[in-house]
C-alpha positions, 0 to 999 in steps of 0.5 A: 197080491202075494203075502210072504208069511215067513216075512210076517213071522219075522215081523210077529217075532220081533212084535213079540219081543216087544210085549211086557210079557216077554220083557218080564220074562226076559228080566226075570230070567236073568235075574234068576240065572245070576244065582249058580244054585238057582241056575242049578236048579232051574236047568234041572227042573226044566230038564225033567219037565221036558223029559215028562212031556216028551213021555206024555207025547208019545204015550208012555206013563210019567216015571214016579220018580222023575214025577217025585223029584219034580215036585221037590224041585218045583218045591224048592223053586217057589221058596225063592223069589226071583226062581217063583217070578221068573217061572210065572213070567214064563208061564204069561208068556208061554200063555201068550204064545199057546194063544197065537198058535191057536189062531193060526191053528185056527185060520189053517182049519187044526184043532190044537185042542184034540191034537192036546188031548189023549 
């Protein structure tokens, strides 16, 4: 029998579009984007955590003033309701999605743990 996977990742996709997490997730998200200055400033904290993430990855210390203006935006965020639930929500998703990676990471035999670690 011959298990088409890209199938079943469509099928998991759309599974997960159904979870509460995303639902949350995907409520939260709107209600805190429907705000220009909440907008603003989530689009700029999101862009400074990737930009973080990708120097991490490839081994380059965090800028000190990026690691700085990060740390005020995440400041000004938790101030608002709707910005401090939208980030949690995304967070139990994100949590979610890092769980299922590991089990397939597991099933193929890779150690998402040492791949994380530097």
């Amino acid at each position: 029998m011959s298990v088409n996977v890209i199938d079943t990742a469509n099928i998991l996709a759309s599974q997960l579009k159904q979870t509460d997490e995303y639902m949350q997730y995907s409520s939260l998200k709107q209600t805190a984007y429907e705000d220009p200055t909440n907008r603003a400033l989530l689009d700029e904290f999101k862009r400074l955590q990737f930009r973080m993430q990708a120097q991490a990855a490839s081994g380059a210390q965090p800028d000190g003033e990026d690691m700085q203006k990060l740390m005020r935006l995440s400041s000004l965020l938790q101030l608002n309701a709707d910005a401090q639930a939208y980030l949690l929500a995304e967070l139990r998703f994100q949590k979610l999605i890092a769980d299922i990676y590991k089990i397939i990471g597991d099933a193929a035999g890779i150690d998402i743990e040492a791949l994380t670690q530097a």
